[in-house]
Each structure stands twice: as structure tokens, then as C-alpha cells.
C-alpha positions in Angstrom: 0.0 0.0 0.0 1.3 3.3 -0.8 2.3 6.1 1.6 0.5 8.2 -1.0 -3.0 7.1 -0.4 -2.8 8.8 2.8 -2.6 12.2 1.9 -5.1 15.0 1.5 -5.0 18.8 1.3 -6.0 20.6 4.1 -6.9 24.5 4.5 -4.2 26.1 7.0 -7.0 27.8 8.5 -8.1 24.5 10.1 -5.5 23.7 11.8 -6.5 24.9 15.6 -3.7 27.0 17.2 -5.6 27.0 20.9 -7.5 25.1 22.6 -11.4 25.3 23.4 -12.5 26.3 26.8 -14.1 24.5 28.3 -12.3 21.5 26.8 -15.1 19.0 26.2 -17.4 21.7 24.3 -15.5 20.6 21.2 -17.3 18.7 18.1 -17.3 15.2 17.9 -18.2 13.6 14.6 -19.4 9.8 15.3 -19.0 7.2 12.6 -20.7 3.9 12.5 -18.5 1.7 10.9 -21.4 -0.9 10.2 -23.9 1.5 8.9 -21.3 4.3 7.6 -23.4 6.9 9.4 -21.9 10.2 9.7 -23.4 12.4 13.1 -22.0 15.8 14.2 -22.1 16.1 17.7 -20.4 17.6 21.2 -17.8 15.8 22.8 -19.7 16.4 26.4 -22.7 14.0 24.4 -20.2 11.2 25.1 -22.2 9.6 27.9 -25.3 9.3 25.6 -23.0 7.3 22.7 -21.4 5.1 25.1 -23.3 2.1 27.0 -23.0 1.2 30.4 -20.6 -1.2 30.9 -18.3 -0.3 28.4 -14.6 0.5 29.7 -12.6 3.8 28.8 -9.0 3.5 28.7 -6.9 6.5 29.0 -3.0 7.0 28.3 -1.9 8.8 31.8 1.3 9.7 30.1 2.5 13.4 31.4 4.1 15.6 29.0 7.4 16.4 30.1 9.2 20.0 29.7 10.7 18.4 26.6 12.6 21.4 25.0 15.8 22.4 25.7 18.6 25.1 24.6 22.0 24.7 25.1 25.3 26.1 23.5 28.6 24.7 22.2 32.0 25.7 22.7 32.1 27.8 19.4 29.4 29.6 21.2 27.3 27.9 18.7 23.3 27.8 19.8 21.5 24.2 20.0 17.9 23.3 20.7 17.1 19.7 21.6 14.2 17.8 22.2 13.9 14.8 24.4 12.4 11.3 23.0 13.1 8.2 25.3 15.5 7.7 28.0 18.3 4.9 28.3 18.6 5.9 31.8 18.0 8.3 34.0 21.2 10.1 32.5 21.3 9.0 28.6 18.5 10.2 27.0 17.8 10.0 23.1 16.5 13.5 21.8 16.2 15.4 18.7 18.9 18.1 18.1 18.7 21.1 15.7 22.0 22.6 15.0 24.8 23.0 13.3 28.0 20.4 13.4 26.9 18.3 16.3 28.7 15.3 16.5 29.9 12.6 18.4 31.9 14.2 21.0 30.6 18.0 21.0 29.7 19.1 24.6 26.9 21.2 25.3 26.0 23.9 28.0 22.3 23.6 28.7 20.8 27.0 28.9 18.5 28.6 31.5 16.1 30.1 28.5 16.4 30.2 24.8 18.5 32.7 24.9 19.6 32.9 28.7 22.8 32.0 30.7 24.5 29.0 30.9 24.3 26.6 33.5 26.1 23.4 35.3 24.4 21.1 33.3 25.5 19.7 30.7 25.5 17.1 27.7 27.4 14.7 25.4 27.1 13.4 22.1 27.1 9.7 22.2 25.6 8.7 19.0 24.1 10.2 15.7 21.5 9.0 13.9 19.3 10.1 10.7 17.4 13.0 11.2 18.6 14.8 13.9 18.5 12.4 16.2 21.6 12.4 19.1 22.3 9.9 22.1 22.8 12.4 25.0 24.8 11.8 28.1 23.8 14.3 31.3 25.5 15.0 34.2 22.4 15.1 36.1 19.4 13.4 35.9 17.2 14.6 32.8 14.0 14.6 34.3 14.4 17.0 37.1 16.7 19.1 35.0 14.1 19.7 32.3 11.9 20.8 35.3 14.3 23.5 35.7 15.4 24.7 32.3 13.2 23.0 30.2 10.0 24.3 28.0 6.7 22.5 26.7 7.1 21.3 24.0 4.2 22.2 21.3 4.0 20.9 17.6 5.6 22.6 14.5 2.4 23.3 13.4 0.7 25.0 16.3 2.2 28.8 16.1 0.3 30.6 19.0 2.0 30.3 22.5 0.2 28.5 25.4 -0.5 30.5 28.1 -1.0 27.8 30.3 1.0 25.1 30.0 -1.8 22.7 31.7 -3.6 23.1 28.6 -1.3 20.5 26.8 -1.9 18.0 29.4 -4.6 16.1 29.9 -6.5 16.4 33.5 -5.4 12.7 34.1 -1.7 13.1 33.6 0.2 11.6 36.2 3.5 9.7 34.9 6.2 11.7 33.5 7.7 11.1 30.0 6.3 12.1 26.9 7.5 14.9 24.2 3.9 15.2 23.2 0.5 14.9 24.4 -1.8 12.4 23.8 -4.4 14.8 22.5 -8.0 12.9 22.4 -7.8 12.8 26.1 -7.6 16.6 25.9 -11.4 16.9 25.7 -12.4 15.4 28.9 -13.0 17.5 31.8 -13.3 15.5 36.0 -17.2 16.5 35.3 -17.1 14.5 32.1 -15.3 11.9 33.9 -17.8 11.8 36.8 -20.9 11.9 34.7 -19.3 8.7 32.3 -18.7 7.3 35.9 -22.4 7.6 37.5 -23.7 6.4 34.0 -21.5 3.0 34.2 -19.2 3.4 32.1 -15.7 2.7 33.3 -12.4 4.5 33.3 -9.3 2.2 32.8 -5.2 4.1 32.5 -2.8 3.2 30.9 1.0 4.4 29.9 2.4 4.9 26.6 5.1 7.5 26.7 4.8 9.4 23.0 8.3 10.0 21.8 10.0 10.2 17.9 7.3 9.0 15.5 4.8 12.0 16.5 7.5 14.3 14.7 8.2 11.9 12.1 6.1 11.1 8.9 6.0 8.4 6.9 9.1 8.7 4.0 8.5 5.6 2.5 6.9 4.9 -0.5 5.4 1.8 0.6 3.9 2.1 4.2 4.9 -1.5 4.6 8.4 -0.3 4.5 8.3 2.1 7.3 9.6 1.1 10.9 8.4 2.6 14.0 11.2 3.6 17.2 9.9 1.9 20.1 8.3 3.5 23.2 8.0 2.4 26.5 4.3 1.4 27.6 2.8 -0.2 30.5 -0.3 -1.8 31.1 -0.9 -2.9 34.6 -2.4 -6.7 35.9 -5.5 -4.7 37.3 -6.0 -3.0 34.0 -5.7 -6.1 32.5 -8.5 -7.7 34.4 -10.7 -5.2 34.2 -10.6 -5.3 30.3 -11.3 -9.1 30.3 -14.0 -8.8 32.7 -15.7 -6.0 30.5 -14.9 -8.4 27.0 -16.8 -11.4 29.2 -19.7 -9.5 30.0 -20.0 -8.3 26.1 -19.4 -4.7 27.1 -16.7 -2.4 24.8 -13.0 -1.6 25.5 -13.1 2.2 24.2 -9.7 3.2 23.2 -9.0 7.0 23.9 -6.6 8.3 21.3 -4.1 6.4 19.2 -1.5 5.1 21.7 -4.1 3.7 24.3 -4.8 1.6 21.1 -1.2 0.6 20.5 -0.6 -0.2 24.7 -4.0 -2.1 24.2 -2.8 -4.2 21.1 0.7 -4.3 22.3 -0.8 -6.2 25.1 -2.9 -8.3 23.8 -0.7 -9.4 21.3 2.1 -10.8 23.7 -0.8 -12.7 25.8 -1.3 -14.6 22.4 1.7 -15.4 22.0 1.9 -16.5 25.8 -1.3 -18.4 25.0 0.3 -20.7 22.7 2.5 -22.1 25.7 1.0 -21.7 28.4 -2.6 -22.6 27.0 -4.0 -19.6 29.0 -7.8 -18.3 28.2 -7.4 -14.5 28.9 -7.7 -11.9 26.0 -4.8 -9.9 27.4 -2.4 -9.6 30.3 0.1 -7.2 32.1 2.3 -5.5 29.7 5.6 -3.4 30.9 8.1 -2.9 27.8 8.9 -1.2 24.8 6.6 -1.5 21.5 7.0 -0.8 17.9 4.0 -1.8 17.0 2.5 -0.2 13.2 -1.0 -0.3 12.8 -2.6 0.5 9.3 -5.1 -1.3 6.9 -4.9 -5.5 7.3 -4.0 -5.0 10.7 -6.9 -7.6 12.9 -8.2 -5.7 16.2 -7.8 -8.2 18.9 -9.3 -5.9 22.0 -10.5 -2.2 20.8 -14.1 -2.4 19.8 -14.5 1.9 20.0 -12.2 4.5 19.0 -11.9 8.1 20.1 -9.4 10.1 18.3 -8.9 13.4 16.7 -8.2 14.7 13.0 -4.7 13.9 12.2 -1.6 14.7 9.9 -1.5 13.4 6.6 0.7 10.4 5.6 1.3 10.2 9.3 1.2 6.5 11.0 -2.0 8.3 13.4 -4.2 8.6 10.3 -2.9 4.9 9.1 -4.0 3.7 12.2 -7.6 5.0 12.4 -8.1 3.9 8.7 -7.0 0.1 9.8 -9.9 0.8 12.4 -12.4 2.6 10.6 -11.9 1.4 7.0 -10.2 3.3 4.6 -13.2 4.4 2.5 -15.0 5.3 5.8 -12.0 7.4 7.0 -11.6 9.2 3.8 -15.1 10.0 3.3 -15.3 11.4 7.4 -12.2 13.7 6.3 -14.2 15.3 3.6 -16.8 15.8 5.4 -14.8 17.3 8.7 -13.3 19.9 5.9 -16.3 20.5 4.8 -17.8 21.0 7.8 -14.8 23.3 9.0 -13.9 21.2 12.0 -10.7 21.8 13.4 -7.5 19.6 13.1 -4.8 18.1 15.0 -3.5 18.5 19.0 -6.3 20.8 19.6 -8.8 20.3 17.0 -12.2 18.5 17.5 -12.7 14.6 18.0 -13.8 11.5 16.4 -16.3 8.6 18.0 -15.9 5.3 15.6 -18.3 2.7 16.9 
């Protein structure tokens, strides 16, 4: 399948540069997959599309304070953007400047343009596309508290006043260079009211890291490889997803990489299945994944997706077409354009029953 097949044109003007307030007063166009009804509706409608007894499951992944500046030697400015630890001192990252190679030390930087500080870094690797191995001398995390920024896509140009905004209200685990934005549109009320209803939240982690930034360069989108990123799915989480398959309820995937933890899962207790001879649809996960999703892919767990607009030719979009059918998909696009939904991090939302 070619790479080409997922691309569209999209008017700039769509592309939303803030979020709504509050957040779940954004649209939310619902597709029936076995009708191929199209609905426009509010995301705060969600309780009245969902069933009780149907389980929600959340990626509680935090967004870190990702974005860095630091100087060379020369003098020579660098900003960097951190993708996946090796440990609490290595870190791989993204690096725009000039001449950064294997050996070049850098002087992290209070601001983009501030002093220098004690802290600082060491090429350890190159590889394509910017990407560096870093060696700290102190641990990354709490130095990007310090001197670090929040990190928002290339194509959102309008500063965030409040950082909170790119998180979602469930956040809790540090580690990811990018939000994972269909969360973004629930609110504790929404939560609540989903809750008194019967329907179910479940969390777990997927830490977003190089593939956000990266499209797909391939020609054939069988040839493209995913980086890994760490995910986690807990025993308890685990059980409550088999309980809700047993009693015929739905496992609701929120956003993209709750489906990849999910199917990440579920994949390695079928594989467990075939020695051990065990009956559950998925266990406890804690480990990388580089698992691709797009069209001939065969949904083991998610039976409801809930995602927003995304890039073209990006491995999101692939995804959501291996969910929602490819001819579906495409014809929801046209419509969301036509309709003038907005797009991307903090663009409207997508139900696909």
C-alpha cells in the first residue's frame, strides 16, 4: 500500500492554534463503521453514545518540559528535544543545530536565549534526522523541570498561556514529548458523569516520543519502521478489560496510543497463550513496543475508538483507517473539511463505533 494514499490537502485555517475552553465543548463527529453513518455532535454528548458497561481507557502519560537550549563551545546555539530515555542520565533527543557530532559538549541553557548553566550534555551517537544519544550530568528529568519548555508541535504557532492546557486532566506519569491529545477533551465533570452512568475508566501508559514528529518517507507504508516506546499496562488493568470483553461490554480506546498499549498487550498474551494454554484476552504488559497499525491490521481488543483529525501520511491517520476502513475514513475527512472542523493536538474529535 502506498504512503500516497494517505494524503489529503488541508486548509491552514483549520488547523487549531488554541484550545477550546471548556475542553469538552469541542465537536465530535461519530461514525458507524457498520452503517457508515456520519453524526456531528459535542464531545460532552459522550455519555449518551457510550453504553454502560463499556470501559474507557486512558494513556496517563505526562508531557514532560521536553525542550531544551543549550550552547557549544564555538558559542554555537543548539535546541534539543527529548524522546526516550536509556537511563536516567542518557536520553535520546532530537537536536537542531549545526556540526553536532559525536563528542561536541553542550552547556544547557537557562532560556532560549539565557545564561548558561552546570548542566550539561554529550554526544554519544548520531543517527538520521537529527537524532543524538545524549549523556547528562544530572538526571534529565528534574533538570528539564528546571530549564526545560513544553514542548508544542511545528504546526501549532500561538504560545500557550498555560502550559496545563497540553496536558490532559489525568496526567500523572512523566515522560512524553507530546501529548496524547484525544484525552484533551475530557474535563473531572465528564469523567464523573461517564462514571455515575456505568461506564468505566481504565489508565494506561504509553510515553509518546520520535514517531509524532516523524512522517511516513516511505513509499510503501509497509516499509516504514516505528522507534519503540515504552508502555505499560498494569495486571488490574488487565482484568478489568477481560472482565468487560466477558460480560460483552466495549473496550473504548482514547486516542491512538491507548490503542497501540492495548494491542501491544494483547498481542504478547497470544503469544503466551500458545505455551501456556491460557484463556485470557490480554495480560500485564511493561516494555517497549513498535507496534504499526494500518489497513490489514486484525483488532484483537478495541471495539470503539476516540481520536482526533490527524496529519496526513502520518502513521495516526494509518492507524484509524485500519480501524475505521479506509473508504469510511476518507469520506469522514471530507466531510470534517467540509464541515470546518478543526485539526490536530487541539482540533475537534472523532467517536468510531
Amino acid at each position: 500500500m502506498k504512503t500516497s494514499e494517505f494524503d489529503y490537502d488541508l486548509p491552514s485555517e483549520l488547523i487549531a492554534q488554541t484550545p477550546l475552553e471548556p475542553r469538552s465543548v469541542s465537536r465530535l463527529m461519530v461514525l458507524n463503521r457498520a452503517s457508515g453513518d456520519i453524526l456531528h455532535r459535542r464531545f460532552y454528548d459522550l455519555p449518551d453514545l457510550l453504553r454502560p458497561g463499556d470501559l474507557l481507557v486512558h494513556n496517563e502519560s505526562r508531557v514532560i518540559p521536553a525542550r531544551l537550549f543549550a550552547q557549544k563551545a564555538t558559542g554555537g546555539r543548539v535546541e534539543m528535544l527529548l524522546l526516550r530515555p536509556r537511563d536516567d542520565l542518557t536520553w535520546e533527543t532530537l537536536v537542531h543545530g549545526k556540526r553536532v557530532r559525536v563528542g561536541t559538549r553542550l552547556t544547557l541553557l537557562d532560556a532560549p536565549d539565557g545564561a548558561p548553566t552546570d548542566a550539561q550534555a554529550e554526544v554519544l551517537e548520531v543517527g538520521e534526522r537529527g537524532l543524538r544519544v545524549l549523556l547528562f550530568n544530572k538526571p534529565v528529568l528534574p533538570l528539564a523541570k528546571q530549564v526545560g519548555t513544553t514542548p508544542l508541535p511545528p504546526y501549532i504557532h500561538t504560545s500557550l498561556t498555560d502550559p496545563e492546557r497540553y496536558q490532559t486532566v489525568y496526567a500523572r506519569t512523566p515522560g512524553s514529548a507530546a501529548a496524547p491529545t484525544a484525552g484533551l477533551h475530557f474535563t473531572p465533570d465528564l469523567l464523573l458523569e461517564l462514571r455515575e452512568k456505568g461506564i468505566q475508566s481504565a489508565f494506561v501508559t504509553l510515553h509518546i516520543g520520535l514517531d509524532t514528529f516523524r512522517p511516513v518517507q516511505e513509499e510503501r507504508i509497509e516499509d516504514h519502521r516505528i522507534h519503540t516506546e515504552y508502555c505499560r499496562l498494569t495486571p488490574e488493568v488487565a482484568e478489568q478489560i477481560n472482565r468487560v470483553k466477558l460480560a460483552g461490554g466495549s473496550v473504548v480506546a482514547v486516542g491512538t496510543t491507548s490503542v497501540r498499549v492495548v494491542e501491544t498487550a494483547a498481542r504478547a498474551a497470544a503469544r503466551a497463550q500458545v505455551e501456556a494454554y491460557s484463556r485470557q484476552s490480554i495480560a500485564a504488559f511493561d516494555g517497549p513496543t513498535d507496534l504499526f497499525i494500518y489497513p490489514g491490521y486484525r483488532y484483537r481488543i478495541v471495539d470503539v475508538l476516540i481520536t482526533n483529525f490527524h496529519l496526513p501520511r502520518s502513521t495516526l491517520l494509518m492507524l484509524v483507517a485500519a480501524f475505521a476502513g479506509k473508504e469510511l475514513m476518507e469520506r469522514a475527512y471530507s466531510e470534517a473539511i467540509r464541515q470546518r472542523y478543526r485539526f490536530y493536538s487541539f482540533g475537534d474529535a472523532m467517536l468510531i463505533l
